[in-house]
C-alpha positions in Angstrom: 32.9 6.1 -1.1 29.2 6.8 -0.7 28.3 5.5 -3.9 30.2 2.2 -2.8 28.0 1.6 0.4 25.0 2.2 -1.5 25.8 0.2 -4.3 26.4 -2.4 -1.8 23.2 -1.9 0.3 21.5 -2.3 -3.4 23.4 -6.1 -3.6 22.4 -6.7 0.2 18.4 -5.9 -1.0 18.3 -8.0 -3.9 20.7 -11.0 -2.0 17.7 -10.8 0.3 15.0 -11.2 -2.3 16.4 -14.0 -4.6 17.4 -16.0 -1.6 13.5 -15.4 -0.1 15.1 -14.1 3.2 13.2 -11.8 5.6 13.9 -7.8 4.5 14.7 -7.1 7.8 17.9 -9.3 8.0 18.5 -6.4 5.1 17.9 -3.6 6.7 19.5 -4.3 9.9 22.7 -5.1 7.5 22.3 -2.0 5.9 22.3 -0.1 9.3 25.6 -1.5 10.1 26.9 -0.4 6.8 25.3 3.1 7.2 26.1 3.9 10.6 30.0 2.5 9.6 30.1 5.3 6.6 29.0 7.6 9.1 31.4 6.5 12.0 34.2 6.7 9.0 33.3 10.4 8.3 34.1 10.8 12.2 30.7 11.1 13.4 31.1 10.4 16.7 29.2 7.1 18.1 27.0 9.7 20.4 26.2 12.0 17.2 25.3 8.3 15.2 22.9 7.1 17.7 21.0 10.5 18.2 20.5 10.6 14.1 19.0 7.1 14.1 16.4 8.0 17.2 16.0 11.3 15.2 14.5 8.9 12.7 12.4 7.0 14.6 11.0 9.5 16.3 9.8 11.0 13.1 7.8 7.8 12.6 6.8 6.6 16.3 3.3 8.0 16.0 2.3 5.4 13.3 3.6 2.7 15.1 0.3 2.9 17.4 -1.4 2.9 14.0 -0.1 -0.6 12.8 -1.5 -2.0 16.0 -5.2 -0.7 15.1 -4.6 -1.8 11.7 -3.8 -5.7 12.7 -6.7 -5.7 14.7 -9.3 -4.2 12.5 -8.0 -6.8 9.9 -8.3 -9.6 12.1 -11.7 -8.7 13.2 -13.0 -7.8 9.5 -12.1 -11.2 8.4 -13.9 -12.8 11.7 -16.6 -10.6 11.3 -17.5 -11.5 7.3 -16.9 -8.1 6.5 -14.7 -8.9 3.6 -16.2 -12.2 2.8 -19.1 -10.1 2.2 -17.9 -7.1 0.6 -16.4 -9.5 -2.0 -19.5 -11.5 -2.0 -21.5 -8.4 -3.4 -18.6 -7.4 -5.2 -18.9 -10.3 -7.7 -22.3 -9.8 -8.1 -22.8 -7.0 -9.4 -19.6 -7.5 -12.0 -20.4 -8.8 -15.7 -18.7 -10.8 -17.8 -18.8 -8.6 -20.4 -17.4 -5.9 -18.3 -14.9 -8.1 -16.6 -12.0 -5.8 -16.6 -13.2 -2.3 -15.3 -15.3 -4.1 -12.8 -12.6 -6.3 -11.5 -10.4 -2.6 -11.4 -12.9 -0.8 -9.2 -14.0 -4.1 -7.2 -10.2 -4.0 -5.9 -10.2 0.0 -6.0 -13.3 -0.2 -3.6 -11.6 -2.9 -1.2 -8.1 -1.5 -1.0 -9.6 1.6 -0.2 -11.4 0.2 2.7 -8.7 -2.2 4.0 -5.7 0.7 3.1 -3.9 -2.5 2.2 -2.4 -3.9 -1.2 -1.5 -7.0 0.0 -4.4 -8.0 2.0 -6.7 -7.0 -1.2 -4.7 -9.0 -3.3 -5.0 -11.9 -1.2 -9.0 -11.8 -1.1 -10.3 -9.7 -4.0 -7.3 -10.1 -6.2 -6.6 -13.7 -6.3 -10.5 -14.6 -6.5 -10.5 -11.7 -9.4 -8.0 -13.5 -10.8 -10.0 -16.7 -10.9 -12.8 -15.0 -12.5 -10.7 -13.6 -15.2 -9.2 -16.9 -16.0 -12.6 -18.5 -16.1 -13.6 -16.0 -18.4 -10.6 -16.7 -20.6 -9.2 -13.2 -20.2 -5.4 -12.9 -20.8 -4.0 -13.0 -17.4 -1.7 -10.2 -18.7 -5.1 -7.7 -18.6 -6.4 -9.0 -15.5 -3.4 -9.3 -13.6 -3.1 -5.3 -14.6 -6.3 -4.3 -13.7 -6.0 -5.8 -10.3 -2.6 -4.3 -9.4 -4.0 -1.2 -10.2 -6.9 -1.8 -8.4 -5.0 -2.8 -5.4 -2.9 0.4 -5.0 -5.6 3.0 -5.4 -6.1 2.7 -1.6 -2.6 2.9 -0.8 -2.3 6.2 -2.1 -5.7 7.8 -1.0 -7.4 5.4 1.9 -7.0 7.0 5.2 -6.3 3.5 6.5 -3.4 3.3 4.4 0.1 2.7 6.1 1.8 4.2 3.2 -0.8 7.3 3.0 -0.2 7.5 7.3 3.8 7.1 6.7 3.6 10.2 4.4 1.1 12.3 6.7 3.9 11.3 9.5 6.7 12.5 7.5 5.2 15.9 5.8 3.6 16.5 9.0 0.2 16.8 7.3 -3.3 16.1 7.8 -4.3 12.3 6.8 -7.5 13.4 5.8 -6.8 16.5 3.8 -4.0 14.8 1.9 -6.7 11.8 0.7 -8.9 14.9 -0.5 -5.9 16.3 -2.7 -5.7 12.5 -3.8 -9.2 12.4 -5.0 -8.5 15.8 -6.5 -5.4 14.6 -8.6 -6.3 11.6 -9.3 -9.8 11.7 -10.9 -8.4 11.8 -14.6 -6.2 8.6 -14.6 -9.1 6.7 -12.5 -11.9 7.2 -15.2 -9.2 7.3 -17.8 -8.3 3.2 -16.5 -12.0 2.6 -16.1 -12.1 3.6 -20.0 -9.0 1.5 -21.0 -9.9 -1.4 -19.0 -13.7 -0.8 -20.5 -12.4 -1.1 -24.3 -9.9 -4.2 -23.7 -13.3 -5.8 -22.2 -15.1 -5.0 -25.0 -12.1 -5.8 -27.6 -12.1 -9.5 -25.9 -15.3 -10.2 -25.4 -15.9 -12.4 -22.5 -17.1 -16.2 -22.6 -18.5 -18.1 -19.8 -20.3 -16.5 -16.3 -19.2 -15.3 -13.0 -18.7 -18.4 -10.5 -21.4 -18.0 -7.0 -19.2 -17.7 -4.6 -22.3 -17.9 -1.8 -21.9 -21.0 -1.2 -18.2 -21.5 -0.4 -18.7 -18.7 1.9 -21.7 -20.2 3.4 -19.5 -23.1 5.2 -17.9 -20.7 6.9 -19.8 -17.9 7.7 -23.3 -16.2 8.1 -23.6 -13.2 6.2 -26.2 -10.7 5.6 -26.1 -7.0 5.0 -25.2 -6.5 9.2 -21.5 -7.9 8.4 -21.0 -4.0 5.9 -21.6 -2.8 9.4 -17.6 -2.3 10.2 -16.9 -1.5 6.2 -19.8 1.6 6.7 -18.9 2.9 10.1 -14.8 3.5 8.6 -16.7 5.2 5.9 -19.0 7.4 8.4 -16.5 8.1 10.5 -13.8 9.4 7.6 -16.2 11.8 6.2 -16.9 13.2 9.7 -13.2 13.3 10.1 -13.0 11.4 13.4 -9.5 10.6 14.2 -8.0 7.8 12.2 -7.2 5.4 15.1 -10.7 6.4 17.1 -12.1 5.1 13.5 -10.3 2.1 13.4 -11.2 1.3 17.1 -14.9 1.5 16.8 -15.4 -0.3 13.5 -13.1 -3.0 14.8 -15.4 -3.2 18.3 -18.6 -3.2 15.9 -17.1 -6.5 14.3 -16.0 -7.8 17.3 -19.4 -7.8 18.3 -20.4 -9.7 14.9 -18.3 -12.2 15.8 -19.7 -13.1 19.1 -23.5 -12.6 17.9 -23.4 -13.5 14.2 -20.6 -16.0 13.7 -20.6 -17.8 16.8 -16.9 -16.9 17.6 -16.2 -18.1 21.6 -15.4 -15.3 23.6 -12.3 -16.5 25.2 -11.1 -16.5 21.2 -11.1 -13.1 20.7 -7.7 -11.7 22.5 -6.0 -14.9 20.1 -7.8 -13.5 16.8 -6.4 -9.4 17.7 -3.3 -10.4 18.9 -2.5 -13.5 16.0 -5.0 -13.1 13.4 -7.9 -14.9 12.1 -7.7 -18.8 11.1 -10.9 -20.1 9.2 -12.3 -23.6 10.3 -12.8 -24.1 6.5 -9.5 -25.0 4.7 -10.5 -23.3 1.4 -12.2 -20.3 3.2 -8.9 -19.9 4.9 -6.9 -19.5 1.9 -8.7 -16.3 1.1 -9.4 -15.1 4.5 -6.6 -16.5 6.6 -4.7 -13.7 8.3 -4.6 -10.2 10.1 -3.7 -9.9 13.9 -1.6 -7.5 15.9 1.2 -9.8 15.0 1.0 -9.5 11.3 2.3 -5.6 11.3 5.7 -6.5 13.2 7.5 -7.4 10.3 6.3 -4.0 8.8 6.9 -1.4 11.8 10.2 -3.5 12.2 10.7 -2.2 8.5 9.5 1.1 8.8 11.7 1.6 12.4 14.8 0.5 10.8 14.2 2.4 7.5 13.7 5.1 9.5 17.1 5.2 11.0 18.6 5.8 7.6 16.9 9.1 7.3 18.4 10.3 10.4 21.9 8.7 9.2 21.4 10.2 5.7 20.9 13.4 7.3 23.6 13.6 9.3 26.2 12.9 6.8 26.9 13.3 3.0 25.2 9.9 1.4 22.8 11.0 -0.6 24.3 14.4 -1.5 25.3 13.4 -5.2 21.7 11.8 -5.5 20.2 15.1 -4.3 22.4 17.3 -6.7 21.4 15.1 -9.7 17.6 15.4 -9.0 17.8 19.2 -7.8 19.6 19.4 -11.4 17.1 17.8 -13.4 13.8 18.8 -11.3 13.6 22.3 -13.0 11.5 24.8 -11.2 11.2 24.3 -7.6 7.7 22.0 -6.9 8.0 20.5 -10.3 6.7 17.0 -9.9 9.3 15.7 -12.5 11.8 15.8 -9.6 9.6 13.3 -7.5 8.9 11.5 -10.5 12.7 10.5 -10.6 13.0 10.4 -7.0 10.8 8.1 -6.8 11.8 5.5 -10.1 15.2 5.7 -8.4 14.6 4.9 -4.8 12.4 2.8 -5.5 15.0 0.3 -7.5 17.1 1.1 -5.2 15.2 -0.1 -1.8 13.2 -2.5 -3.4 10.2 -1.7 -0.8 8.3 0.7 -0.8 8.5 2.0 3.0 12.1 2.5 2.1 11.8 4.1 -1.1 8.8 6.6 0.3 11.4 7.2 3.4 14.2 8.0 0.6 12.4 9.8 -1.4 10.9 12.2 1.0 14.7 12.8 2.3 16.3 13.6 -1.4 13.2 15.6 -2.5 12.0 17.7 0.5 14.2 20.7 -0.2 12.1 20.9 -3.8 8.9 21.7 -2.1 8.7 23.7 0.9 4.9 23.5 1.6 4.3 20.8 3.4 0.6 19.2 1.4 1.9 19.8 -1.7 5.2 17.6 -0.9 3.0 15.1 0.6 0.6 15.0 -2.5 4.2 14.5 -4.6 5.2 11.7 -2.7 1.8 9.8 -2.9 1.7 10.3 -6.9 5.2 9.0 -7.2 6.7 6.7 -5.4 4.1 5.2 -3.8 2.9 4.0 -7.5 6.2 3.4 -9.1 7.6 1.4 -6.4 4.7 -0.9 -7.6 5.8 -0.7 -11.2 9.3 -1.9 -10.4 9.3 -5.7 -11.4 12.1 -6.7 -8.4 10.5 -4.6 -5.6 8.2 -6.7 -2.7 5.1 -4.0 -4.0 5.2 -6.1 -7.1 6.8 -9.2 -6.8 4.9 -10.6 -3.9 0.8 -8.9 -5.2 1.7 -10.6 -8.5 3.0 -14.0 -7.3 -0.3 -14.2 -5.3 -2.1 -13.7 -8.2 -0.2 -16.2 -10.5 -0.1 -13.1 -12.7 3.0 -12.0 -15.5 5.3 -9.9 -14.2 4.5 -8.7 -17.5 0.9 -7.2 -15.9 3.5 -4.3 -14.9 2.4 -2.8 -18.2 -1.4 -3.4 -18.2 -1.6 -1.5 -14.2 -2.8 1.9 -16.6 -3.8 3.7 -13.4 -0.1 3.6 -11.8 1.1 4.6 -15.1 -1.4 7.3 -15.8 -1.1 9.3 -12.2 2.2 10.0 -12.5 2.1 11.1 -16.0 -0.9 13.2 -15.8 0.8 14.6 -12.6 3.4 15.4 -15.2 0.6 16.9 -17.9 -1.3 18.7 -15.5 0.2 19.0 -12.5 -0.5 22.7 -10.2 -4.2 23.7 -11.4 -5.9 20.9 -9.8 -3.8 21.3 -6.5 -4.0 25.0 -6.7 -7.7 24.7 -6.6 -7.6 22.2 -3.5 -4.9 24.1 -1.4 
């Protein structure tokens, strides 16, 4: 029976994904057909609705998070801050070194925004444009940028996914992005060198388009608009509450905006609350976006998901799914039970809030100590659901980018974590506890 509602949960995802219907229309179905199973193992309706506030409440704290997010997006992209940042970006890349530099271009921005999407949308898609300008096979570039956009979802304090795990494991945001940088230094310069020899395999023709100009219509920028980008930075290494970081960086751009950009005051409660719309049409393409209102579809996805861990809990769903991975994981804390975990739920949910949210519940009992689950969880799932070619983490970067889904195979660093996590998995952790 449990298998059944799953299995139909999994045609209720995709349904929602070929027929381009919102994922919450999903989830909420999914609900129903979770709560039923439980009501149908005699739950009681009392004992159903505690489990799914159980689950929110496990999550409420980064709720107030998304809300600093939306408006530190919004305000960035008033501000210049990522016109700029991608501005300089291009600059300093070469054609001859297209690929790494188009890697750590996105690595550098994604780790600043904490967002895959939003870097794919600026950084990627204008990466993208380079590449194909260059006449490099779309398969390579569309790699390097997928990569490059999900290095700061794993280790960006910004990160939603990094701040859903640190909710979950009840961990420290900051210390877990230190154990990322810990366990994830080998595949990074290993990319950087595979990236690095297709570049010099392929050999580059033509120059990097000026991108000064286009920017120019819509902005003034100078080396004041890194001011927000720097003050996240500061801020993080003096360990300054995530939120408090968010706040102060997004007041500094704020203040951009009304000094530098020429934004009307009476604009700026519309740009936090709805986001940022460029007067320049082609400017807006890239830019476009942001806004308190742009993180409701995702807390509505992370609320519901969360439900399910609460349901999950409460009755027998996932207890053949458990067994199977408990079987197969080996020693307790070996990473090759997340490593499952995470391939599974991840083509199961088909997002990755879900799948992190799942795999936390099936794999928690494999790793009692609470930073070295959380550094499982953001070297598994939160890469693979990226790799799986009909979940949102990859359908929606690449179809920005115009990219293959074939790119799946050239994203080297979200292959290479999890399998030198495999390799070399408890000295570099031991070292960093």
């Amino acid at each position: 029976m449990a298998l059944l509602v799953l299995f139909l949960f999994c045609i209720l995802l995709v349904g929602t994904l070929l027929t381009g219907h919102s994922l919450l229309w999903a989830l909420g179905a999914g609900y129903c057909l979770f709560a039923g199973y439980c009501l149908s193992c005699r739950l009681s309706p009392g004992r159903v609705f505690r489990a799914s506030l159980e689950g929110i409440r496990t999550v409420l704290p980064i709720l107030t998070t998304f809300v600093c997010i939306g408006m530190l997006t919004a305000s960035w992209r008033a501000s210049g801050t990522i016109a700029y940042l991608v501005d300089c970006s291009l600059q300093l890349m070469t054609p001859a070194l297209f690929l790494p530099c188009a890697f750590l271009a996105n690595c550098g921005l994604s780790y600043l925004l904490g967002s895959s999407f939003a870097t794919a949308a600026t950084m990627g898609v204008i990466s993208m444009s380079v590449g194909m300008a260059l006449n490099q096979p779309p398969l390579l570039t569309g790699g390097a940028i997928l990569s490059g956009i999900y290095f700061g979802d794993r280790c960006s304090p910004m990160s939603t996914s990094a701040l859903l795990v640190s909710t979950v494991t009840k961990t420290n945001i900051y210390a877990n992005c230190r154990t990322m940088w810990a366990t994830g230094w080998p595949a990074l310069l290993a990319s950087v060198a595979a990236y690095a020899t297709g570049a010099l395999v392929l050999h580059a023709e033509g120059t990097i388009p000026d991108t000064g100009a286009l920017f120019a219509r819509e902005y003034t920028l100078n080396v004041l608009t890194a001011l927000p980008a720097l003050l996240i930075l500061v801020l993080a290494l003096c360990k300054i509450h995530v939120r408090t970081a968010m706040l102060v960086s997004t007041l500094c751009a704020l203040g951009l905006c009304l000094l530098l950009q020429g934004t009307n005051p009476a604009d700026i409660p519309g740009l936090l609350l709805c986001g940022y719309t460029a007067r320049d049409p082609e400017v807006g393409r890239l830019f476009d976006g942001g806004g308190i209102s742009s993180m409701l579809t995702v807390a509505g996805i992370v609320c519901i998901s969360s439900t399910y861990a609460g349901l999950f809990q409460a009755s027998d769903l996932l207890h053949d799914l458990k067994a199977f991975l408990h079987k197969r994981a080996g020693r307790p804390g070996s990473f090759t039970g997340f490593a499952l975990a995470g391939l599974v739920t991840s083509a199961i949910a088909c997002n990755q809030t879900l799948a992190v949210l799942l795999t936390w519940q099936v794999t928690k009992d494999l790793e009692p100590d609470p930073a070295r689950l959380a550094s499982n969880l953001e070297d598994s799932v939160i890469l693979l659901s990226a790799l799986v070619p009909w979940s949102i983490a990859c359908v929606i970067p690449l179809s920005m980018l115009q990219a293959p889904h074939s790119a799946v195979l050239a994203a080297c660093y979200l292959w290479l974590v999890p399998l030198s996590r495999l390799i070399l998995p408890a000295p570099v952790l031991t070292r960093r506890s």
